[in-house]
C-alpha positions in Angstrom: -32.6 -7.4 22.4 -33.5 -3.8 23.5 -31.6 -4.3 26.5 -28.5 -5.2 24.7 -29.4 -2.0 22.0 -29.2 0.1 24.6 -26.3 -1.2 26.4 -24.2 -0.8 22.9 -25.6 2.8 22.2 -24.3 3.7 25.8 -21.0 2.3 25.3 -20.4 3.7 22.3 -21.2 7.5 23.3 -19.3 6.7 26.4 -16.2 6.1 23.9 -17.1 9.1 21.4 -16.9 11.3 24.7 -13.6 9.9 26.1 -11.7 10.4 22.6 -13.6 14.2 22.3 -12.1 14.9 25.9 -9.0 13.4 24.9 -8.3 15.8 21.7 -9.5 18.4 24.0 -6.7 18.1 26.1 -4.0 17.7 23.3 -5.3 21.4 21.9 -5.0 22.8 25.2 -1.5 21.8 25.5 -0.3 22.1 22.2 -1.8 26.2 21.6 0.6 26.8 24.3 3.8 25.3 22.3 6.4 27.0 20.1 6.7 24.7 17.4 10.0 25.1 15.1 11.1 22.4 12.1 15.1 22.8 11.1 15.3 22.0 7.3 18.6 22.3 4.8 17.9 25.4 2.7 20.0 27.6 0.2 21.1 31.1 0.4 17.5 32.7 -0.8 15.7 30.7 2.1 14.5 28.0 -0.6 13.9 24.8 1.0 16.0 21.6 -0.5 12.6 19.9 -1.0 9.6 20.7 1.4 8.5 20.4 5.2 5.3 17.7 5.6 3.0 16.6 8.0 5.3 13.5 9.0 8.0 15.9 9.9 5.6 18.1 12.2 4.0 15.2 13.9 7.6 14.1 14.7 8.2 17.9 16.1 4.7 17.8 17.9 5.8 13.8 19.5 9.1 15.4 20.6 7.4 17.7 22.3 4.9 15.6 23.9 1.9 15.2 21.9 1.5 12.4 19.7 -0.7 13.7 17.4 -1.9 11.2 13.6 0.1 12.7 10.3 -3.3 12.4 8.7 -4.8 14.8 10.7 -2.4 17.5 9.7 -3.0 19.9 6.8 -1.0 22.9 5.8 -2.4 26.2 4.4 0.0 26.1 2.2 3.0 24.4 0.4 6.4 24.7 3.0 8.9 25.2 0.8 10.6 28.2 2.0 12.1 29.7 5.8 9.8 31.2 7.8 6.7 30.9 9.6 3.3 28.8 8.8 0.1 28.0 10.1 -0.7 23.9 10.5 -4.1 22.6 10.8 -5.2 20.0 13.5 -8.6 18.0 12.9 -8.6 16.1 16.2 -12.0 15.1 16.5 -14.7 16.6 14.3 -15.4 18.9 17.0 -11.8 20.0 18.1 -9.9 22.0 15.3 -7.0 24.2 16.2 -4.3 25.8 14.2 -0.9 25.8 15.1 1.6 27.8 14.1 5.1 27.0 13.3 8.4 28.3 12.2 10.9 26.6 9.5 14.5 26.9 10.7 18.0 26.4 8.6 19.7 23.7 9.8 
C-alpha cells in the first residue's frame, strides 16, 4: 500500500508540473501578442453592448493560444473604444496581464 502511495503522489506532481510548464509557455507567447477585439460602437465610442471574456479567448485562439473563458477577468467593464488590461490565471502560479485594444468595426 505504501508502494502504491507513493507511486500516486509521484504521478500526480509529475502532472501538476507538466500543466505549470504548460501555462508557462502560453504566457511567454502571449506577452509578446498585440491583442485587438472589433466591436459595433456609436459615434461617442460607446459600445452597442460590452466586450467579454468569450470574445477574447476567441481573439487569443485566433492567434494561437487557446486559453479557458473562465480564466479571464477584466479590470474593468468593456464597454467603450479603447484600450484595457485582461487578466490570465493560468495556473495558480502563472498570472499575466494582457493588454488589449477595442476596435470599431
Amino acid at each position: 500500500n505504501r508502494k502504491i502511495l507513493a507511486e500516486n503522489i509521484r504521478q500526480a506532481q509529475f502532472k501538476q508540473d507538466r500543466i505549470k510548464k504548460d501555462a508557462e509557455v502560453i504566457a511567454a507567447g502571449i506577452q509578446n501578442v498585440s491583442v485587438s477585439i472589433g466591436a459595433k460602437a456609436g459615434e461617442t465610442g460607446k459600445i452597442f453592448g460590452a466586450v467579454n471574456t468569450i470574445q477574447f479567448a476567441e481573439a487569443l485562439k485566433k492567434l494561437g493560444f487557446d486559453v479557458d473563458r473562465k480564466r479571464i477577468t477584466f479590470e474593468t467593464d468593456v464597454k467603450f473604444l479603447g484600450s484595457y488590461v485582461a487578466n490570465l490565471n493560468l495556473h495558480k502560479e502563472v498570472k499575466i496581464q494582457v493588454p488589449f485594444e477595442v476596435v470599431a468595426e
